[in-house]
C-alpha positions, 0 to 999 in steps of 0.5 A: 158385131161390129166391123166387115169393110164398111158396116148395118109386101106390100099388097094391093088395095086391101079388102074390108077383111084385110083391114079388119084382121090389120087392125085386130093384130095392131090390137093385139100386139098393144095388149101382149105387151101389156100388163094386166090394165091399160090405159089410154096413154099406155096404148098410144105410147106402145104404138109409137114405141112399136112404129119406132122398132119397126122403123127400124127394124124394115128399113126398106121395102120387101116386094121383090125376091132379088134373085133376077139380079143374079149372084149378087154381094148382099145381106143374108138370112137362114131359117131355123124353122125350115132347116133340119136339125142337122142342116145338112142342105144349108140355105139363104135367102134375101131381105124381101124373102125374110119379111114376104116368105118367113115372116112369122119363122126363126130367123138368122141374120148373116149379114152380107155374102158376096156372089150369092143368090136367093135360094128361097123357093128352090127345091130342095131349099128350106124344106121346100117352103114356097116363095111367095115373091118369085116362086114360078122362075125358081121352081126348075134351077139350081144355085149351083154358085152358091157358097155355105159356111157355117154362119148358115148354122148360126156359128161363127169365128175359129171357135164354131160357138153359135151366135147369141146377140142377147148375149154377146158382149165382145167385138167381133170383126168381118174378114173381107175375103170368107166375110166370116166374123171373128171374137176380138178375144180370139184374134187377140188384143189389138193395140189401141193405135191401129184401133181404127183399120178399115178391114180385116183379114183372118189368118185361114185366108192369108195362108190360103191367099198369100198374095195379099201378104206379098202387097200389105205394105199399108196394113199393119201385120199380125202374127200368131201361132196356130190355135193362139191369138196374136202375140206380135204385131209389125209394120211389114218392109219392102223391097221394089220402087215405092215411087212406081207402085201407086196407080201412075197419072197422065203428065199435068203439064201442058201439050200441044200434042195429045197423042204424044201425052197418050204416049207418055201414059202408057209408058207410065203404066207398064214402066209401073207394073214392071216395078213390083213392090213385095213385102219381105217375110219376117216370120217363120214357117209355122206362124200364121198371119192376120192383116189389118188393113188400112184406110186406102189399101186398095189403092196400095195393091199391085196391078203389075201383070203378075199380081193380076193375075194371081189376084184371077187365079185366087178368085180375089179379083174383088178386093181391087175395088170397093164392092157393091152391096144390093140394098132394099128399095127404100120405102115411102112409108118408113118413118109414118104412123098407121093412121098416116098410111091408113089413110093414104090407103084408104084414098088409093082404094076403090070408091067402093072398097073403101066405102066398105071399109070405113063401113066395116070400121064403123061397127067394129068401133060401134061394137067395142063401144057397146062391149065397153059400155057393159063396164061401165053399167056393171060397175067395174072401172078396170078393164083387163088384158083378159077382157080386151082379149075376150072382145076380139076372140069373139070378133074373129069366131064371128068373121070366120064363121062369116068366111065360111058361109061365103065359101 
């Protein structure tokens, strides 16, 4: 995907067994996506590389649901593994709650969605899975604003197909008002000199919003037949005043009286929204109309009391401003390696704890050296996948036998 305007927990102090089940996993990942023997070099590669994906897989941090922001513009996630098979009760959840809540579940990315809240944790969402973020404010309310297509089903464009990133080779592009993302082979062949638009608006929400055909007069127009991609392009003609369509300016010059200046500004701006510049239709009824928007179109939009309030009456009033999107927080810690955070951890902690913890550390590394060290005296030099596997089956058998006795 490609183009949609402009387009892209941590706990407290860690108990002794956090560290334990923490450095257990890192182990365990390091092996999986091993072969049969590994070495050294092997092991400190992986991490490096699997500390460079998660870099840039969690960019930001994920302690807050967002949903006390409200109805809010920003990137999305549906859960397969939640979802019944029909979908019929489709739902999306933050950033913070696709890491903190469904971490280990099949998720969908949808990108950003504007006037959206957080549906993880409200009843009869997901299954009814809990959010474990913010889930005593959610348990009684309703996302009654919230709107669902059907990239909450994993499908997108005209043509419905279901989203496969592993496969998908062509450019797909974001409509700015459904925020839908459509084929390039679909829409048609887009000409090479207006390669570089801003945004994009499907044909379905020309017809259902045809204002925004009436002021394109700095997009490029594309027409098609219904079911067919483009197959002619034009730069739309206009009638009105050019001169008085741009947002008009206080007078520069010099003033001894300021209220005359103001005077002067107002009688700007209303001579301005008096002067309504329109596109003049140049295709027949039963055509459809794709737009291509270029750079500095919202500037370009009519603000004359009429097309403001159409703008109202078809709920687009956001497309007169660049919108904000809600981003993660960015984390401290993006960018460092284990041991670097490890450490870091380990000097926030209680004196206690973290004497518990390098205990703790210290017979685990005691123990594998010993469980090692039986290689070496019986003579086998290379020690699989199988055996490193066995170790820590054995360790993780021994703490939760421990965690049963404290019970």
């Amino acid at each position: 995907m490609q183009r949609g305007g402009k387009i892209k927990k941590k706990p407290g102090s860690p108990s002794p067994r956090h560290f334990f089940l923490l450095l257990f996993f890192v182990f365990f990942i390091f092996i999986n996506s091993m072969q049969d023997t590994v070495t050294a070099v092997d092991i400190v590669d992986a991490q490096q590389q699997l500390e460079k994906e998660a870099h840039e897989s969690l960019p930001g941090k994920f302690e807050k649901c967002t949903f006390h922001l409200g109805y809010v513009r920003q990137a999305l996630f549906a859960c397969k593994t939640c979802s019944t098979p029909d979908n019929k009760e489709p739902a999306g959840m933050c950033y913070s709650c696709s890491m903190a809540c469904h971490p280990n579940h099949d998720l969908l990315e949808l990108f950003p969605k504007r006037h959206f809240r957080c549906d993880c944790g409200i009843p009869g969402k997901f299954g009814d899975f809990p959010c474990n973020l913010n889930g005593h404010d959610k348990q009684h309310v309703t996302n009654d604003e919230n709107i669902y297509n059907h990239n909450f089903s994993g499908r997108y464009c005209r043509c419905n197909e279901i989203y496969d990133p592993a496969n998908e080779s062509d450019v797909m592009y974001q409509c700015i008002l459904c925020e839908d993302w459509f084929h390039e082979r679909c829409i048609g062949k887009i000409p090479e000199k207006i390669a570089n638009f801003e945004s994009y608006v499907c044909r379905s929400c020309t017809t259902k919003h045809p204002v925004l055909l009436q002021h394109s007069a700095t997009s490029n127009l594309a027409i098609a037949l219904p079911g067919q991609p483009l197959h002619r392009w034009m730069k739309p003609k206009t009638t009105g005043n050019p001169s008085n369509h741009n947002q008009p300016t206080e007078d520069a010059g010099p003033s001894t009286e300021p209220s005359s200046q103001n005077t002067q500004a107002k009688r700007s701006w209303d001579e301005a929204f008096d002067s309504c510049r329109q596109v003049t239709r140049d295709w027949q009824d039963e055509e459809q109309v794709e737009l291509f928007l270029q750079d500095g179109w919202r500037e370009n939009l009519c603000h004359c009391s009429a097309c403001s309030a159409m703008y109202r009456e078809h709920k687009i009033e956001y497309v007169l401003q660049e919108e904000h999107t809600v981003e993660p927080e960015d984390d401290e810690d993006a960018g460092k390696s284990l041991l670097d955070i490890g450490m870091e951890q380990l000097v926030k902690m209680d004196r206690v704890k973290a004497l518990d913890s390098i205990r703790l550390y210290q017979t685990f590394a005691d123990q594998f050296k010993t469980y090692l060290k039986q290689f070496q005296v019986s003579g086998k030099k290379v020690v699989t996948e199988q055996d490193i596997r066995q170790f820590f089956a054995e360790r993780e058998r021994e703490l939760d036998h421990r965690h049963q006795e404290t019970k």
